[in-house]
C-alpha positions, 0 to 999 in steps of 0.5 A: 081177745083171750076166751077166758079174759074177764077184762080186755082193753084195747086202745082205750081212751078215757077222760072226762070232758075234753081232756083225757086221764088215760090214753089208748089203755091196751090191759088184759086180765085172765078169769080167776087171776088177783091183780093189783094197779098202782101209780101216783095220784091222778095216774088214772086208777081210779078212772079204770075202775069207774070205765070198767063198771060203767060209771065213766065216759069212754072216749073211743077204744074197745072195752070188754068185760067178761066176754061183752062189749061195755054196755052204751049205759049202766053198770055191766054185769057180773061185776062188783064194786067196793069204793074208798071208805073215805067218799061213804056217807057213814052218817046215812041211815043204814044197818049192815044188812040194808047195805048188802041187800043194796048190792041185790037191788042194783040187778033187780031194781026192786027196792025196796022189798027184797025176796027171803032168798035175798035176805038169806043170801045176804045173812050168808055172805056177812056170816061168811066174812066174818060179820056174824051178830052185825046184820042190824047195826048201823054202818057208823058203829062198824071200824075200818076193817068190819066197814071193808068186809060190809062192802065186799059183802055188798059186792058178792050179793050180786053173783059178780064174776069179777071184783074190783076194789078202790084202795081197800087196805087204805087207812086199816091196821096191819092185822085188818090189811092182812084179813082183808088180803086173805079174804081176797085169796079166798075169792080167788081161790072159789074163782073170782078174778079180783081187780085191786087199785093200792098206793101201798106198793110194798103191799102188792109186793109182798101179796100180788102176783101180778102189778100193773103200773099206771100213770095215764097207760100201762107202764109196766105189768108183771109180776112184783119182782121184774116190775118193782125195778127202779127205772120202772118206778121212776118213770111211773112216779116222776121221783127215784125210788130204792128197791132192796131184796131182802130174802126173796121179798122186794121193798121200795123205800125212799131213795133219799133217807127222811129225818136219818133213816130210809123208810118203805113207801106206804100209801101216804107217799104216793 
């Protein structure tokens, strides 16, 4: 294992009950890198987040995160966790500021009073991401973009090192998909490593240094332009996709033209 991994897998089985999703995972992430993972549903994104933060059964393989071996029980730590928008409970009783002082007590066990530090620290965060004057509303009232940035907020309250989102531009505009991109290049920036599953795979072309390409186990890694190959995403997908460079910039599209005109694959085609 590279001294400076935050994520190391070797030969990682996962799986739940007795049939596994992914099978013998070899995947390496480097501190401080951004890193996007795409495939079809049921390719196993998911399952790798839910290994990497403590919250899936390990068949057998080594799993290493941020130079220790995953905990037998529990989430290990330094790692933050934003969830699809989609499985919140957005009717629960909770103000913005509740949610992100939650990313607190999941370290320090003391809910619910949380230190003034705690609180500070928290008003910073949402301050930073944009969420001035929010702290007391309720969670329901936020929109998809302001929903997203709450739990990156919850994320960054406990100090983590490394981050890994389940598909956060899924279902945001445009303009709210290229905030939360350049949050993310931020965090990067300050020297988080950021971790990233996505449907949108001209997203990740257009954004992501690096694609890793799921379907059970890595089928390819790289960076956008040698992954983002057609026999590469056929043997990803189980169906033929186009790949057009346009000015430097790689475009999936459909290999066959919908109602006349070729479209880009976006998240509702994965």
């Amino acid at each position: 294992m590279s001294r400076t991994a935050a994520l190391h897998l070797a030969g990682a089985t996962v799986g739940y009950g007795a049939r596994p999703v992914l099978v013998d995972l070899d995947l390496e992430v480097e501190r401080g890198e951004l890193v996007g993972v795409v495939g079809p549903s049921g390719s196993g994104k998911t399952t790798l987040l839910r290994l990497i933060t403590g919250q899936a059964p390990r068949h057998h393989g080594r799993v290493e995160v941020l130079g220790s071996a995953l905990p037998r029980q529990g989430a290990p730590r330094g790692v933050g966790y934003v969830p699809q928008l989609e499985g919140i409970d957005w009717d629960f009783p909770l103000t913005v500021t509740q949610v992100v002082l939650l990313g607190s007590a999941a370290d320090s066990r003391r809910l619910p009073w949380f230190s003034r530090a705690e609180r500070r620290h928290a008003a910073l965060l949402l301050e930073r991401l944009g969420m001035e004057g929010l702290e007391d509303r309720h969670i329901r009232e936020l929109s998809g973009g302001q929903q997203q940035r709450m739990f990156l907020a919850r994320a960054l309250a406990r100090r983590c090192e490394l981050l890994v989102l389940d598909e956060p531009t899924n279902g945001v505009d445009l303009a709210t998909r290229r905030d939360i991109l350049g949050l993310l290049g931020e965090l990067v920036d300050d020297g988080l490593t950021i971790l990233l599953t996505t449907h949108d795979l001209n997203f990740v072309a257009a954004h992501l240094p690096r694609i890793v390409c799921l379907n059970g186990g890595v089928t390819a890694d790289g960076d956008p332009r040698s992954v983002l190959d057609p026999a590469v995403l056929e043997a990803t997908y189980g169906t033929p996709m186009r790949v057009v460079h346009d000015r430097g910039m790689v475009v999936v599209v459909d290999a066959e033209p919908v109602m006349g005109a070729e479209r880009a694959l976006t998240a509702e085609d994965a």
